[in-house]
Every structure is written in C-alpha cells, then in structure tokens.
C-alpha positions as CSV (number, residue, x, y, z in Angstrom):
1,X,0.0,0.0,0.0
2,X,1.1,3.2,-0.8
3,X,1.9,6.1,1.5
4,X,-1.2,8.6,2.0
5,X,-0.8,11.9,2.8
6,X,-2.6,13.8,5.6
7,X,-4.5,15.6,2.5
8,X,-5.4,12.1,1.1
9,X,-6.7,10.8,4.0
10,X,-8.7,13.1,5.2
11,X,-10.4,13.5,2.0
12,X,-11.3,10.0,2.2
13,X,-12.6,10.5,5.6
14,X,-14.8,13.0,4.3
15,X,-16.0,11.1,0.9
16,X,-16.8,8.4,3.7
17,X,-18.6,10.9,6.2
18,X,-20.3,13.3,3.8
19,X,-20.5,11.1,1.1
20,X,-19.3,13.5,-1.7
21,X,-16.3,14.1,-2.8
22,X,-15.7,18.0,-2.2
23,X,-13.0,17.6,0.6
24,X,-13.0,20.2,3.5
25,X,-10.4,22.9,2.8
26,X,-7.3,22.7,5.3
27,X,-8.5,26.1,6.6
28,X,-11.8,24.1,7.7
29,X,-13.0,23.4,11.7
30,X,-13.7,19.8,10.6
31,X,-10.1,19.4,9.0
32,X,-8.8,20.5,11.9
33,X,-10.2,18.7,14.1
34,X,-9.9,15.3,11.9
35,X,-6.2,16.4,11.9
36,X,-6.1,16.0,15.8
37,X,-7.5,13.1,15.6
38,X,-5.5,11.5,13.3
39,X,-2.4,12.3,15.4
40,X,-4.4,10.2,18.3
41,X,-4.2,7.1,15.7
42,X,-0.8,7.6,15.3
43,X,-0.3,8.0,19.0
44,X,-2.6,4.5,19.6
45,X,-0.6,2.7,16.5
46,X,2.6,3.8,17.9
47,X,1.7,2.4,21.7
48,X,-0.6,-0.5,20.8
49,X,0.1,-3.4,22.9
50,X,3.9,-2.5,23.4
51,X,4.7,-3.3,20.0
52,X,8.2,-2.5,18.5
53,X,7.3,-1.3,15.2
54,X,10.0,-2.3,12.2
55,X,9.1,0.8,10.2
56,X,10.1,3.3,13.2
57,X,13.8,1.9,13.3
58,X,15.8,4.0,11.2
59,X,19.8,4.9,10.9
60,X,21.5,8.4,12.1
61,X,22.7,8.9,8.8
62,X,18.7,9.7,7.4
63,X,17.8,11.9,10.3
64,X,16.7,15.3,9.4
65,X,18.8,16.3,12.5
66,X,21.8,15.2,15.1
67,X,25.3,15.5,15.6
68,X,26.7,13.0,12.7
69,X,30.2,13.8,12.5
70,X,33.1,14.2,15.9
71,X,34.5,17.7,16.6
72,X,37.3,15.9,19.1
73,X,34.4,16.0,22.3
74,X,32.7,13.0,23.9
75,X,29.2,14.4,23.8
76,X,27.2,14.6,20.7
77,X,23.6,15.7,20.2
78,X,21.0,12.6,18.8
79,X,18.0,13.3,16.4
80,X,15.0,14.8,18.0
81,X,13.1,12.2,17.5
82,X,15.4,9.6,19.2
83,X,13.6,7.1,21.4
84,X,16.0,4.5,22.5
85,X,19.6,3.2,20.6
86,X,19.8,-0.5,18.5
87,X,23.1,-1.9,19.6
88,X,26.4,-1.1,18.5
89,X,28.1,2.6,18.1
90,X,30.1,2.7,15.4
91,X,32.8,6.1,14.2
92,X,34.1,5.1,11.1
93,X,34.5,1.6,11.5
94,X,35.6,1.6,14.8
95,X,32.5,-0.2,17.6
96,X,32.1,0.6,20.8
97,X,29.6,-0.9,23.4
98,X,26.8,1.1,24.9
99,X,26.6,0.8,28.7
100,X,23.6,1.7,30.7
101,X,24.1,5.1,32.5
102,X,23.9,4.0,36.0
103,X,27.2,1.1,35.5
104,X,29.3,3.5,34.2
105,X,30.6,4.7,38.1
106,X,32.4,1.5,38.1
107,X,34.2,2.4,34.4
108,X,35.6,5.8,35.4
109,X,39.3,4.5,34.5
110,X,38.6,2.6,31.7
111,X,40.2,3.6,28.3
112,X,38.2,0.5,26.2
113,X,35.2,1.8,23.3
114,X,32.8,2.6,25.0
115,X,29.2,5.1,24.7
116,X,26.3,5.5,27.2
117,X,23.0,7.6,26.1
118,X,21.7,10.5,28.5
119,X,18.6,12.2,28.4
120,X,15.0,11.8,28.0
121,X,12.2,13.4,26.0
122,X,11.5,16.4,27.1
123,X,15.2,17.6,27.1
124,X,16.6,15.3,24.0
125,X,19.2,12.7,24.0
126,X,23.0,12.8,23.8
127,X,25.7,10.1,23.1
128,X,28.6,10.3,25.0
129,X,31.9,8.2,24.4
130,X,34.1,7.6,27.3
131,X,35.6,10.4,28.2
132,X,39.3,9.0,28.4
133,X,39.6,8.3,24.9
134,X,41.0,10.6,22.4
135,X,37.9,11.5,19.6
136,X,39.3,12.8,16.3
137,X,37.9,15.4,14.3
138,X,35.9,14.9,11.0
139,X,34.6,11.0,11.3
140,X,31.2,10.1,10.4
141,X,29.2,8.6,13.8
142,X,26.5,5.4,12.9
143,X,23.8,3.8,14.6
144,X,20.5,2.5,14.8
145,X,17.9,4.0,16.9
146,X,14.1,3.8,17.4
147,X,12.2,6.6,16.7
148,X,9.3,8.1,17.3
149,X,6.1,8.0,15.2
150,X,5.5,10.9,12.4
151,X,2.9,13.1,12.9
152,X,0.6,15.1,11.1
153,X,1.2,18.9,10.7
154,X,0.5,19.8,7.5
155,X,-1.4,18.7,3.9
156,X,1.6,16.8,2.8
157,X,2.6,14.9,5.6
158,X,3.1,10.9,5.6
159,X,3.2,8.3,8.4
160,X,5.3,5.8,8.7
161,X,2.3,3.2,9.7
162,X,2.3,0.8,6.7
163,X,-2.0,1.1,6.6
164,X,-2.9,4.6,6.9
165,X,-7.0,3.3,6.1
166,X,-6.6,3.2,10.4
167,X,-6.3,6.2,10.5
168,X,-9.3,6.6,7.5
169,X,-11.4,4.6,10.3
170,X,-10.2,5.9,13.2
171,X,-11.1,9.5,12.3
172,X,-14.5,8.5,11.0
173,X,-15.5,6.5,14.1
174,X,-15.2,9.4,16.3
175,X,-16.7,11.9,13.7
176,X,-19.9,9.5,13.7
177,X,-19.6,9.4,17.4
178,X,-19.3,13.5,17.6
179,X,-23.0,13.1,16.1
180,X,-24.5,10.4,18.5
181,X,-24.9,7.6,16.4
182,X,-23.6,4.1,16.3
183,X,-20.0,3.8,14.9
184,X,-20.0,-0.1,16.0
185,X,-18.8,-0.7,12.2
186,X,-16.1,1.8,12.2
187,X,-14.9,1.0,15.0
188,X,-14.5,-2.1,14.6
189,X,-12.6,-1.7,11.2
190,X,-10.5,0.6,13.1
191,X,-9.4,-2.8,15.3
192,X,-9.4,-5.2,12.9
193,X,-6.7,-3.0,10.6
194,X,-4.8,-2.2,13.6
195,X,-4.3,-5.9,14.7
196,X,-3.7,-6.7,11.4
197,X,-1.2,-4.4,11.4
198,X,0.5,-5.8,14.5
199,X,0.5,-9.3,13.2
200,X,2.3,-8.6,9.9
201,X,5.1,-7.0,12.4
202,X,5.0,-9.7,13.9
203,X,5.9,-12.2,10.6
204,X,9.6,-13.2,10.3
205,X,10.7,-12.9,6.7
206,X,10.4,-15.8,4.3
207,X,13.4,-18.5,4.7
208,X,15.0,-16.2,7.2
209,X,16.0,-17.4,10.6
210,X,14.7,-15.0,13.7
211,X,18.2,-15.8,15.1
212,X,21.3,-13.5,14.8
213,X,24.6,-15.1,14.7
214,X,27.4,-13.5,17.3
215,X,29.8,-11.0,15.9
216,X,32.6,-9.1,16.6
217,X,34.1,-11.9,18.3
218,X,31.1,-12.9,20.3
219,X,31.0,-9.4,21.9
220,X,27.6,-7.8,22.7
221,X,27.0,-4.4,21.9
222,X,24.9,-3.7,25.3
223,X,25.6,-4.6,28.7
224,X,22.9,-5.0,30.9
C-alpha cells in the first residue's frame, strides 16, 4: 500500500462521512479537528500493545537532525526524534559498546570503546563516548535508533504506519460518534486494521532465521 498523505486521507474521511467528494479545505474546523485526531491514531498505533514497530527503526545517517560527524568532544547531540539506541556505536568503523548510565561509576578509568546515552524526551538525547579516549575530528558517527512516530502537521505529511486506512477509520468512528450515532462498524474496522497491522510486524521474513549469529568476536553491543 502506498503512502497517504494527511491531505489524502482526510479526503477519504470525508467522501466516507459526507459522502461526496468535495473535501474540506485545510482552513476548515472539521479538518482541523480530523487532523487532531488523526495524530491520536498515530499515538494509539505507535503504543498498541507495546509493540516494537519495524518501520520506526531507522539509521543516524537519514535523520533530518543530530550531531553526525566528531568535533574531538565526547558528547554529541542525537536526532529529535530519538527514542532508544539498536546496539552497536560505530565512528568510522571503529565499535564501541553502549553501557547503561547508572554502571558506568564503576568504568571511570577505563580507556576500552565505550558510549552511554543520557537524556530523556523532554530535554533530548546525547551520546557520550568515554571520556578517556581521544575523539578525532571529521569522522562520520553510525547507529540505529528507534524513533518516534510521524505526525501530522501539514497537507503533505506521511506516516510511517504501513495502513494509513486506520487512520481513515479511526477519524471516521469518532466523527460518527461526535454526532451520537452508532459507529460499532467503524470502529471495529479501526481494530481489525490495527491488529492486522500488528500481526504482519509480527511475521519473520520468508526462509529467514529469527536468530542472529554473534559477531565481533562474540561481543555484545549492550551490557545489561
């Protein structure tokens, strides 16, 4: 399925609700308001029964923002919509492990590759590299993060959730419900895309083992 924008979705909303195809203009109460709640599906797909969503782990090299080069310091700003690192940190192709915060007391000598994240949501993330190493200048930083979900702020705008007719649903349901009638149906389309949804995440890939083999010489890029 292809992406939908805000714009296209909403129109369908409304060829669904009004059953015409005018659209409302962006400008509109209704569109407005169907934008806020499209931002609520996104929020419920994104937190639906603690699932870790493929499409929302992406690479530091495609974020629109973040430190992605060293400047010879250990601190370096992460992509505002960070959530949580994958596993190794890589500068050039050098690895080093990511250690929890509250172990590192017991590394304050250590000179081995290491990073630790700080921060939290409201303030943003940093990655720091242990501060007894020597960071060059001009290397390009990697790693995988999770991010957060994309949402809707303008006519143009995609999502990263791979059925946006959710969203389609989602909106409608509480439109119908706005009005005081039964939106049993639409509701329960809603459900039945979003656990569909959740399943398909769920799939391994044809003829593709769910187990990773150990690398780097059986090193693990966390330690817990």
């Amino acid at each position: 399925m292809a992406a939908l924008t805000e714009n296209e979705i909403l129109d369908i909303v409304y060829a669904l609700y009004e059953t015409d195809d005018a659209g409302w203009s962006a400008t509109d109460d209704e569109y407005l308001a169907a934008r806020k709640y499209a931002n609520v599906a996104i929020n419920r797909w994104e937190h639906y029964d603690n699932t870790e969503w493929r499409g929302l782990w992406t690479k530091l090299t495609d974020a629109s923002d973040g430190d992605k080069t060293t400047d010879a310091t250990t601190q370096y700003d992460c992509p505002s919509d960070f959530i949580r690192p994958g596993s190794w940190v890589r500068i050039g192709t050098t690895h080093y492990s990511v250690y929890p915060p509250e172990k590192l007391a017991k590394y304050s000598n250590a000179t081995h590759n290491y990073c630790y994240f700080t921060g939290n949501i409201k303030d943003g993330f940093k990655l720091n590299f242990n501060s007894n190493l020597t960071i060059t200048t001009g290397d390009t930083i990697y790693y995988e993060y999770y991010k957060s979900a994309t949402t809707f702020a303008s006519t143009t705008d995609t999502t990263e959730m791979s059925d946006p007719y959710f969203i389609v649903y989602f909106i409608l349901a509480r439109f119908i419900k706005n009005d005081g009638e039964d939106n049993y149906e639409e509701l329960s389309e809603a459900d039945e895309r979003l656990e569909q949804m959740r399943v398909t995440n769920m799939s391994g890939y044809y003829d593709v083992s769910n187990n990773v083999e150990s690398t780097l010489d059986n090193f693990y890029g966390f330690e817990k």
